[in-house]
VOBA-1610 file (N, C-alpha, C; in pm, whole numbers, padded with zeros to 5 digits, always signed):
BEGIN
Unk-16217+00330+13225Unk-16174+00366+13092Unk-16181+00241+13004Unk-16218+00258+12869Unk-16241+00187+12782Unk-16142+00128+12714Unk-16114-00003+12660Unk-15999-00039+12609Unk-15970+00063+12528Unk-16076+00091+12463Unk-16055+00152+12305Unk-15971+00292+12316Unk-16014+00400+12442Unk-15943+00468+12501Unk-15848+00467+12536Unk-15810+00364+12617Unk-15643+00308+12678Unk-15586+00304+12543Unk-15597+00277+12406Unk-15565+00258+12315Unk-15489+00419+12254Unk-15621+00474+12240Unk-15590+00607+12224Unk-15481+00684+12294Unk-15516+00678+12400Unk-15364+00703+12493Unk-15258+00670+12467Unk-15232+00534+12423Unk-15071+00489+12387Unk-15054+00549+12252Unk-15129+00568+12182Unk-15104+00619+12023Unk-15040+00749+12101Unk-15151+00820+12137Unk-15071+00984+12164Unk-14927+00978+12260Unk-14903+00883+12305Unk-14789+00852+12402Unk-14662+00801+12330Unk-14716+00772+12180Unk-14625+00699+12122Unk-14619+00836+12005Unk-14700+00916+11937Unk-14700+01004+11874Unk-14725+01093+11902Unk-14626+01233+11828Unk-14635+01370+11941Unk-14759+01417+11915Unk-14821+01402+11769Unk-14965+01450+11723Unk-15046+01362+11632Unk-15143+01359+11660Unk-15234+01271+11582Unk-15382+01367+11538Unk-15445+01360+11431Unk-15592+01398+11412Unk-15675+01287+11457Unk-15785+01371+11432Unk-15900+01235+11506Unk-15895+01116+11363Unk-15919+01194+11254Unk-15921+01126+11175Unk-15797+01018+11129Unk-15682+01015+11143Unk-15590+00931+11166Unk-15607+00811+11261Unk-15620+00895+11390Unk-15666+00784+11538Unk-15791+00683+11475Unk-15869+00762+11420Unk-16002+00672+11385Unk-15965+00575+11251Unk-15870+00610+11177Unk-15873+00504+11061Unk-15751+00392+11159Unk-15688+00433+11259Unk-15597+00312+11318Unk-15666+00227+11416Unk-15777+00274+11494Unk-15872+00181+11532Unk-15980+00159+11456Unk-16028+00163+11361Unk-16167+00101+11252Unk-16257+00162+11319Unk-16241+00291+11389Unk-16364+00350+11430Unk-16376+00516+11348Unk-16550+00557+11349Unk-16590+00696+11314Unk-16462+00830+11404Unk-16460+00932+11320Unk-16410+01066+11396Unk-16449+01099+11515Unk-16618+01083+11493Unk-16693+01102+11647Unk-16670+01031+11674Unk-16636+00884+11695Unk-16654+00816+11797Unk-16476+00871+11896Unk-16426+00858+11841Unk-16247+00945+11861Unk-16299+01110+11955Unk-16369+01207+11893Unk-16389+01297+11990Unk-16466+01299+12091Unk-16550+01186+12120Unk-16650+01200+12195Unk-16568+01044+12285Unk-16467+00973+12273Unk-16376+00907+12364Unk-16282+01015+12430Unk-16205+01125+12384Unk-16134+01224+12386Unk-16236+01274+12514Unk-16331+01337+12475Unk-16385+01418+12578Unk-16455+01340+12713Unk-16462+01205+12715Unk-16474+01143+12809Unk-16376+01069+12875Unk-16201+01076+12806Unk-16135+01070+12846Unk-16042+01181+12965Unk-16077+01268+12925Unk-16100+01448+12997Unk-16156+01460+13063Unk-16280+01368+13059Unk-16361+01419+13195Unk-16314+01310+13273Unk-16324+01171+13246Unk-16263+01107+13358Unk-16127+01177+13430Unk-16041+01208+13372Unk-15917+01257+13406Unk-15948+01383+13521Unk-16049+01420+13520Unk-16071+01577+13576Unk-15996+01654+13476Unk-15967+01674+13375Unk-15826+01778+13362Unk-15832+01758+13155Unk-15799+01885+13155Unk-15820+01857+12997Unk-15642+01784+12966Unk-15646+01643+12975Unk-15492+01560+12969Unk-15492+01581+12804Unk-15592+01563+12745Unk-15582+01551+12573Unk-15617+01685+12521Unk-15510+01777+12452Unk-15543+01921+12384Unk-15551+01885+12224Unk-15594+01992+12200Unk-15549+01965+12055Unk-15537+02124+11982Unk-15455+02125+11877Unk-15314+02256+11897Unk-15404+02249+11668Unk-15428+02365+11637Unk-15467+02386+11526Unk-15331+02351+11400Unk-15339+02249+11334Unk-15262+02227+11214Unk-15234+02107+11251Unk-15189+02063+11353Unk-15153+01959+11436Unk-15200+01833+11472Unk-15341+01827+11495Unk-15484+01755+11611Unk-15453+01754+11725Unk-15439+01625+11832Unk-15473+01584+11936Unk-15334+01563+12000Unk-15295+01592+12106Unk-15148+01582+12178Unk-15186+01557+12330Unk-15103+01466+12436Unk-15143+01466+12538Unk-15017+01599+12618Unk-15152+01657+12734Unk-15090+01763+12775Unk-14938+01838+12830Unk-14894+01723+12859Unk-14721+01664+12880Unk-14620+01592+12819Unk-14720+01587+12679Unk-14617+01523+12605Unk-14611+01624+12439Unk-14529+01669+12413Unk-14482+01731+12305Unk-14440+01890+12297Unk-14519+01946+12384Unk-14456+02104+12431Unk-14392+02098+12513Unk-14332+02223+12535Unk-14198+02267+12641Unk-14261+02262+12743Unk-14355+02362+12771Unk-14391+02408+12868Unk-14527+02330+12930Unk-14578+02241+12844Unk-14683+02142+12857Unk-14844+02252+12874Unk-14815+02348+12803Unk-14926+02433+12766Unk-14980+02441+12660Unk-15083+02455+12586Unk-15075+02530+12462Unk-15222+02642+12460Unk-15175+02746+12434Unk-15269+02868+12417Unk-15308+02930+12266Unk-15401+02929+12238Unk-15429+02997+12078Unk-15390+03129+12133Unk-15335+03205+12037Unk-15266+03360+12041Unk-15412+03428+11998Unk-15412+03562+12006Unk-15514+03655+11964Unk-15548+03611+11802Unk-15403+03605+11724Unk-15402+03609+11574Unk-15456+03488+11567Unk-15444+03377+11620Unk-15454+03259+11530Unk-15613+03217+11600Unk-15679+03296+11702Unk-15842+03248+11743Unk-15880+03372+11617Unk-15842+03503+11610Unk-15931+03573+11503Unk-15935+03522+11376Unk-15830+03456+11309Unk-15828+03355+11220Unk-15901+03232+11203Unk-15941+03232+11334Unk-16067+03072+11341Unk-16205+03153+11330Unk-16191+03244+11372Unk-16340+03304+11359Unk-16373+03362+11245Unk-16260+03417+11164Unk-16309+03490+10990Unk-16360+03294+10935Unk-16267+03223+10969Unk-16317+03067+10887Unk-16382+03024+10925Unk-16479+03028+11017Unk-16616+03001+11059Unk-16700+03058+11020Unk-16626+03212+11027Unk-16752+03320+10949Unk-16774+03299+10807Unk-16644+03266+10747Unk-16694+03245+10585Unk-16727+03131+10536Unk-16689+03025+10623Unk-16773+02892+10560Unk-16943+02908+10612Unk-16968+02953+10711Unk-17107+02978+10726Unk-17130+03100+10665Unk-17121+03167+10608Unk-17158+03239+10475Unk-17177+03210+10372Unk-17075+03147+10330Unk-17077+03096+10201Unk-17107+02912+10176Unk-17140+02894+10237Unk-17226+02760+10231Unk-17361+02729+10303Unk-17497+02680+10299Unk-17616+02707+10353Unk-17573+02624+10537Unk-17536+02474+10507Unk-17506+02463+10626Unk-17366+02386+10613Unk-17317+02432+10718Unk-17207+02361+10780Unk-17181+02234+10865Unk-17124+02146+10859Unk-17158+02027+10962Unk-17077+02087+11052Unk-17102+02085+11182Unk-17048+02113+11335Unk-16899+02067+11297Unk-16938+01898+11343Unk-16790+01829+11363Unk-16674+01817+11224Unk-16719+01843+11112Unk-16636+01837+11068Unk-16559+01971+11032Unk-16594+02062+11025Unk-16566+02182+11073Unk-16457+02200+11180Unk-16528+02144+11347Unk-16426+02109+11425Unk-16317+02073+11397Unk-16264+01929+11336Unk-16199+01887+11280Unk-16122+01917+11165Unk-16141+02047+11089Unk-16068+02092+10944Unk-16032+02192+10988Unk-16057+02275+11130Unk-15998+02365+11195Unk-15893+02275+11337Unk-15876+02201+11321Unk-15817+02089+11422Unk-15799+02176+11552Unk-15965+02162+11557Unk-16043+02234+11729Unk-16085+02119+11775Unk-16125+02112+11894Unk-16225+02006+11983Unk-16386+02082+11948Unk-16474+02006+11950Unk-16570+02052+11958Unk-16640+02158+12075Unk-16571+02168+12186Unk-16605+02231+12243Unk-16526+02410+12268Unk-16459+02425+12183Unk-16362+02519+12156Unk-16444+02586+12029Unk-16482+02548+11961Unk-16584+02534+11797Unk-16664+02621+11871Unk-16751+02553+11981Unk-16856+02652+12059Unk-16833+02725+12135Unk-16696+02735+12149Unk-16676+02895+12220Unk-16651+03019+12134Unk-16589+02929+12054Unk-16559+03054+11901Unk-16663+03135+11863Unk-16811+03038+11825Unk-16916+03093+11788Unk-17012+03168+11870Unk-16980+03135+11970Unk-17037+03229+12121Unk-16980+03365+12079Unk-16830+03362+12111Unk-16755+03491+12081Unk-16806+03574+11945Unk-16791+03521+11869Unk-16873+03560+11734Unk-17000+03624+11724Unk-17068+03515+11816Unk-17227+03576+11840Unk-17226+03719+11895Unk-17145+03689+12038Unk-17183+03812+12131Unk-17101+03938+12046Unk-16990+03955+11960Unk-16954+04055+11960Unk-17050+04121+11843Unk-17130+04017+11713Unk-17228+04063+11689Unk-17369+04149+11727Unk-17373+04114+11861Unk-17522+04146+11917Unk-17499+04263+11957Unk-17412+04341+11943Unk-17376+04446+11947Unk-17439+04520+11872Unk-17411+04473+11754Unk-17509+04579+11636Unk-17650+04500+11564Unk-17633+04355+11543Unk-17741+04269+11526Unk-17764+04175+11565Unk-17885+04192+11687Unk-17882+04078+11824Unk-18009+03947+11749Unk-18020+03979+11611Unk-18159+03864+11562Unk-18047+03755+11473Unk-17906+03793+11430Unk-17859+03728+11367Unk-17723+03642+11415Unk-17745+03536+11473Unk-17712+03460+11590Unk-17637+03303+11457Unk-17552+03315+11482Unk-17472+03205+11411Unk-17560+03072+11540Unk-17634+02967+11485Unk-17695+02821+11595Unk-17658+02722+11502Unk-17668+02631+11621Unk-17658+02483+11599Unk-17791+02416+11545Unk-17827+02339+11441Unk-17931+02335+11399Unk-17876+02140+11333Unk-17920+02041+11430Unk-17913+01942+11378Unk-17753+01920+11299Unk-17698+01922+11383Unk-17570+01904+11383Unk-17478+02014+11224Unk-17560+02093+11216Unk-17501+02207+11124Unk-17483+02341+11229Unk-17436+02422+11166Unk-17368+02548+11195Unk-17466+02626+11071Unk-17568+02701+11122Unk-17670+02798+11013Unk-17637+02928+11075Unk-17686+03005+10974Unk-17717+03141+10968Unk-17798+03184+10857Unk-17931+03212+10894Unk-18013+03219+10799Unk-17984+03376+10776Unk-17940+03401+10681Unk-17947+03573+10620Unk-18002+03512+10466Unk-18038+03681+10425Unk-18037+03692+10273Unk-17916+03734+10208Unk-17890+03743+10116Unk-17772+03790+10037Unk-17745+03890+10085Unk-17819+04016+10090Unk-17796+04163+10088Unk-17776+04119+10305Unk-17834+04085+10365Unk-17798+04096+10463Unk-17660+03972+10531Unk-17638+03909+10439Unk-17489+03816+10455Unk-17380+03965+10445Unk-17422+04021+10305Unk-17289+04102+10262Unk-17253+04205+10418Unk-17389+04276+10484Unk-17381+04379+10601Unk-17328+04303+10707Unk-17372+04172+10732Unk-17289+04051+10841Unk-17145+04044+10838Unk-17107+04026+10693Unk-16993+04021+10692Unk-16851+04147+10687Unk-16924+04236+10648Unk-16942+04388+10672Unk-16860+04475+10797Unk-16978+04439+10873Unk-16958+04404+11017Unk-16902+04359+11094Unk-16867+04207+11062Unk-16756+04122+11135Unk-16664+04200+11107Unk-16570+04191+10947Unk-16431+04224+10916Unk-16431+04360+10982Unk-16477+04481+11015Unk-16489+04554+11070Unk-16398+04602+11217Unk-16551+04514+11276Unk-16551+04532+11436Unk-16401+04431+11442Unk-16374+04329+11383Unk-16239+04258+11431Unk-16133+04300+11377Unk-16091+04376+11304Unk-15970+04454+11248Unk-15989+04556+11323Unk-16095+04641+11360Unk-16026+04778+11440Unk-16016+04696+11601Unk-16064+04609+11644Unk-16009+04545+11786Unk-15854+04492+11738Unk-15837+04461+11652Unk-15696+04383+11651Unk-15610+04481+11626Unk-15621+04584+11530Unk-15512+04642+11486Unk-15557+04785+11501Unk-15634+04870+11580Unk-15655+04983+11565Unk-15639+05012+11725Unk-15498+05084+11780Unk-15500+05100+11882Unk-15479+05265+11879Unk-15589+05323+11984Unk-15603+05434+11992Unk-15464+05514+12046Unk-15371+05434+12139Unk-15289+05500+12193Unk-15213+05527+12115Unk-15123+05464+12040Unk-15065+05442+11923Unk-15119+05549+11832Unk-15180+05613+11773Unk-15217+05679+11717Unk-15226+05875+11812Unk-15269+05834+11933Unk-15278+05974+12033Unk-15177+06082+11944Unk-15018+06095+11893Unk-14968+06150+11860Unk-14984+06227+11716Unk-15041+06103+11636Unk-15084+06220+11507Unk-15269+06255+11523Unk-15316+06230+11634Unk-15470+06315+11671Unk-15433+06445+11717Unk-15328+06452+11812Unk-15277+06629+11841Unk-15198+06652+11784Unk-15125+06607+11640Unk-15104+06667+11534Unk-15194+06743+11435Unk-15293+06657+11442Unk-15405+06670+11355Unk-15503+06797+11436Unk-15477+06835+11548Unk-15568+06947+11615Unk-15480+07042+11620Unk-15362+07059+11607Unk-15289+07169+11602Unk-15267+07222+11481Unk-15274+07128+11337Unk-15300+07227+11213Unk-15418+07245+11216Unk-15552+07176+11294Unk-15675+07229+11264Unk-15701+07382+11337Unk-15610+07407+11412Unk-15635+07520+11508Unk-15528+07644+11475Unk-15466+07617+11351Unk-15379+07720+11248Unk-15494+07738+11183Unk-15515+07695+11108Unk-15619+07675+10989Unk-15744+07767+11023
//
């Protein structure tokens, strides 16, 4: 391990949360150079020891939660994915890492999001694939086919989140018993 790392460590040991961007203006180094020490600090470790918790940044895994866990909830990953979806909509490209970082994700969490994103797309449009393109986040659509993308997303992820069939079972054989007066 690298001084500069050992460094990093005592910051998070000494503070319950830090961003990369903080860590990096207290050692005179880049953001990347901070996530890409992070993730080789993780891999040396075997073990993801450094998380990082959205609003927050970077926390070591035993130091600042109860339970020394932290899990994104259903609500707060579908919330990372509408803000992925609309900054890559509404801007031509996106930079990867800083993105990462304004969603205070690791970069490798960033690419699971957009996986998830992808695949639940290819469902209905398997040519329009959110990629990595030189360290941006593209999606080449046209206007008229951004608006059906987006269409689509808000869609398919509001009736998974909030449209539960069971929950409803009671006014469907409501609804067949005045149809069968009628």
């Amino acid at each position: 391990m690298t001084s500069r790392q050992r460094k990093i460590l005592s910051l998070l040991v000494e503070h319950e949360f830090l961003t990369s961007q903080k860590i990096a203006s207290l050692l005179h180094v880049s953001d990347r150079t901070v996530r890409t020490d992070i993730r080789e600090i993780n891999a040396e470790l075997g073990t993801e020891g450094i998380l990082s918790r959205m609003g927050l940044g970077y926390y070591l895994k035993d130091h600042g939660m109860e339970n020394g866990e932290v899990t994104i909830s259903l609500e707060s990953e579908e919330d990372l994915k509408r803000k992925i979806v609309r900054r890559i909509l509404f801007e031509k490209e996106v930079p990867y890492l800083e993105l990462a970082d304004e969603l205070y994700t690791s970069d490798s969490m960033l690419a699971k999001l957009v996986s998830l994103i992808n695949r639940n797309m290819e469902r209905r449009w398997s040519k329009w694939r959110i990629y990595k393109k030189n360290r941006f986040l593209v999606l080449e659509l046209s206007e008229s086919e951004k608006r059906d993308y987006y269409d689509y997303f808000i869609i398919t992820s509001n009736l998974s989140q909030y449209f539960d069939m069971g929950s409803y079972q009671p006014y469907f054989e409501y609804v067949n018993v005045l149809n069968g007066r009628i």
